[in-house]
Structure formats: C-alpha cells, structure tokens
KOLRO-782086 format. One line per field, with one value per residue (C-alpha): residue number from 1; y, z, x. Coordinates in nm, 2 decimals, always signed. Example, Ala and Ser with C-alpha at 12.3 -4.5 7.8 and 13.67 -1.06 7.14 Angstrom:
residues 2
num	(1 | 2)
py	(-0.45 | -0.11)
pz	(+0.78 | +0.71)
px	(+1.23 | +1.37)
***
This chain:
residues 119
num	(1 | 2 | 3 | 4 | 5 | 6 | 7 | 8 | 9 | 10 | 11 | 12 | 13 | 14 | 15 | 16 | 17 | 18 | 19 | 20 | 21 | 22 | 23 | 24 | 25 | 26 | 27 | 28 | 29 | 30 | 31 | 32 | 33 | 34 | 35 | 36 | 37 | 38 | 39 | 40 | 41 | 42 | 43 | 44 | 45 | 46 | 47 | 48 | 49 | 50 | 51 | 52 | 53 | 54 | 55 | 56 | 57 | 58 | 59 | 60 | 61 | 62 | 63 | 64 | 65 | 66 | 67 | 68 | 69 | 70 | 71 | 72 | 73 | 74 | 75 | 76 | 77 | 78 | 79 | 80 | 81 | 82 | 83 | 84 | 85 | 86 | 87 | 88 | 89 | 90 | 91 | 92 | 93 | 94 | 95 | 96 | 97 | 98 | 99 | 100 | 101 | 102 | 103 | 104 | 105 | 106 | 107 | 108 | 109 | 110 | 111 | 112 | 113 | 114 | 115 | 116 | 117 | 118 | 119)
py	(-4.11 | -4.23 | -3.98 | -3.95 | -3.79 | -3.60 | -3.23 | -2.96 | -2.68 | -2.32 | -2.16 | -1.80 | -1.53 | -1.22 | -0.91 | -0.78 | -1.10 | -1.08 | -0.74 | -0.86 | -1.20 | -0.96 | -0.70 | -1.00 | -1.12 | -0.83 | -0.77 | -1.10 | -0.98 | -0.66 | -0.90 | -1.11 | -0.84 | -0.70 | -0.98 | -1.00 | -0.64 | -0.69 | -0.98 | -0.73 | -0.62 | -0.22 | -0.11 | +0.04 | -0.25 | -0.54 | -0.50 | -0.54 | -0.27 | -0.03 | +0.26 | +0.29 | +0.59 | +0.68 | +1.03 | +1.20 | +1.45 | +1.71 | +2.00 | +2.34 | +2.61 | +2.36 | +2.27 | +2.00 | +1.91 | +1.63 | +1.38 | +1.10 | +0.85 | +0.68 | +0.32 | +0.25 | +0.26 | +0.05 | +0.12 | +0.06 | +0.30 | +0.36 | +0.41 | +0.67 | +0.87 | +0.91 | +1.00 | +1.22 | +1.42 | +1.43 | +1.60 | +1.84 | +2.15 | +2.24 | +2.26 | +1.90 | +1.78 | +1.92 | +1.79 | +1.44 | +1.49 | +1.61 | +1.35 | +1.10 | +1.21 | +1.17 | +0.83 | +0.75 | +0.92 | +0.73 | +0.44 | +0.50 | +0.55 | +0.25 | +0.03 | +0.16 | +0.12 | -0.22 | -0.30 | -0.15 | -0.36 | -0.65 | -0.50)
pz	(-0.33 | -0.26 | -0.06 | -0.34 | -0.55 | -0.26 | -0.36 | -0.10 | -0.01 | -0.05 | +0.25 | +0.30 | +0.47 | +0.55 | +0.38 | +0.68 | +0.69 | +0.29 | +0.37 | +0.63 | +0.44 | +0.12 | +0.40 | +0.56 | +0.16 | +0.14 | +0.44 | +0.35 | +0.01 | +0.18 | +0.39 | +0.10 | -0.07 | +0.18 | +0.27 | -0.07 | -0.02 | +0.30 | +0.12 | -0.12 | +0.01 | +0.06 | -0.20 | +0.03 | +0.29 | +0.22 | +0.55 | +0.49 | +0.21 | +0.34 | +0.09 | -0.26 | -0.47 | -0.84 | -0.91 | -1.19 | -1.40 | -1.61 | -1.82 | -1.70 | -1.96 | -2.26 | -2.42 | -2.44 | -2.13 | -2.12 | -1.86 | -1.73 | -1.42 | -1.29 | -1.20 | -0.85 | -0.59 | -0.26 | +0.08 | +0.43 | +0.71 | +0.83 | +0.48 | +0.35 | +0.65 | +0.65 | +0.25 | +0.32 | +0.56 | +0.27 | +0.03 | -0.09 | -0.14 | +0.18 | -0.03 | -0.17 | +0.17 | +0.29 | -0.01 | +0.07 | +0.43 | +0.39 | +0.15 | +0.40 | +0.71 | +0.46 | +0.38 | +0.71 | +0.83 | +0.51 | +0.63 | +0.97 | +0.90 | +0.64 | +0.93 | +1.20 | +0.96 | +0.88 | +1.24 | +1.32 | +1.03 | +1.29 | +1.62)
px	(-3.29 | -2.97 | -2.71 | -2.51 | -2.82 | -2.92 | -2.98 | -2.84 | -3.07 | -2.90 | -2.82 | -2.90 | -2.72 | -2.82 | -2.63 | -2.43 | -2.28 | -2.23 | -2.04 | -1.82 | -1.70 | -1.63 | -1.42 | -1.26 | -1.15 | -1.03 | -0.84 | -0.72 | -0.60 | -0.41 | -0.19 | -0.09 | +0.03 | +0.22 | +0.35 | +0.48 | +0.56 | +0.75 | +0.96 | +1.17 | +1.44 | +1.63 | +1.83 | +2.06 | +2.08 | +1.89 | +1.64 | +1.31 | +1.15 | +0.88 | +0.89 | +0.88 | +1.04 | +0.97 | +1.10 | +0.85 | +1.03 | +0.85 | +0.92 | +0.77 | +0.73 | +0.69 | +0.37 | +0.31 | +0.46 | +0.73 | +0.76 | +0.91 | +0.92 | +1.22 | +1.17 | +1.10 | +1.41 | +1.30 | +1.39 | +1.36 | +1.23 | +1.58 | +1.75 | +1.40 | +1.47 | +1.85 | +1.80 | +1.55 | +1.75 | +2.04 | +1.83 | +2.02 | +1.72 | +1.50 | +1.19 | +1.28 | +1.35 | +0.97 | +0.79 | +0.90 | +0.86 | +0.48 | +0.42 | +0.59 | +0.37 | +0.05 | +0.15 | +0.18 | -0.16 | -0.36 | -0.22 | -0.35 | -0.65 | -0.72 | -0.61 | -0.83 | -1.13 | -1.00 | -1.01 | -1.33 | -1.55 | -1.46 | -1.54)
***
C-alpha cells in the first residue's frame, strides 16, 4: 500500500478529556466575543464599552400589558457609574445598583468555574 492509500487508525480519547476540549472551545468562544464586546465603544466617551442598557417600559393596570424596550445605550465602567449616581429616583438608583452588583457577582462566579475546569 502506498503512503498515500494508507488508512489512519481512529484515535480514541477518553471522555474527561472530551469534556475539557468542549470547555476549553468554549472558553475560547467567550473571549472572542468579548473581545468583540470590548471593541465597541461608550456612548458617552468612546473608552472601552463594559455595560449594556435597554430600558423595558410597560404599562401597569392594563390588560393586556403593553411593553416596550429601548435599544441598547453602551457604556463604560466610569460613565455606568456616574449615571447611576444621577438617577433621578432613589428606588431607581437601587434597582440598577442591585442589578449592577449581581452582574458583577454572576460574572464572578462564571469565571472562577471557568478557571477551575483547568486546574
């Protein structure tokens, strides 16, 4: 048989290492997109975007309820904070705040147990 014709045997792996080429693929694919993420800009000061906002309005008291999302508004750590502390109604101001921190803590988290499938 020539070495052209020669027929490769498949290789087997076991399915821990399946697991951590599928995490590491997708670790992979979280950087790209955050890359792609971190290349849009503020649309306050053109640094580097961190935070998205879409504002989601709704009717209360109607049925059926009406609602409506803004598009999103991008911003940097910097600009997100300063707007938060100008918002204009304390229980506004605390809503984004919690949902900020919560953010943050999810984010956390996801990359700890990123970090750990490698350890």
């Amino acid at each position: 048989m020539k070495r052209s014709e020669a027929r490769e045997e498949p290789v087997s792996i076991g399915e821990a290492a399946v697991a951590k080429l599928i995490a590491f693929f997708r670790l992979l694919d979280t950087w790209d997109r955050e890359a792609k993420a971190m290349q849009k800009t503020c649309s306050t000061c053109s640094e580097g975007v961190q935070y998205s906002i879409v504002v989601m309005i709704s009717t209360v008291g109607v049925s059926p309820r009406v609602q409506q999302s803004s598009p999103a508004v991008l911003f940097c750590d910097h600009c997100f904070r300063e707007l938060s502390e100008r918002l204009c109604s304390d229980k506004l101001r605390i809503a984004v705040n919690s949902a900020l921190t919560e953010l943050n803590e999810r984010l956390r988290e996801r990359s700890t147990a990123q970090k750990s499938m490698f350890d």
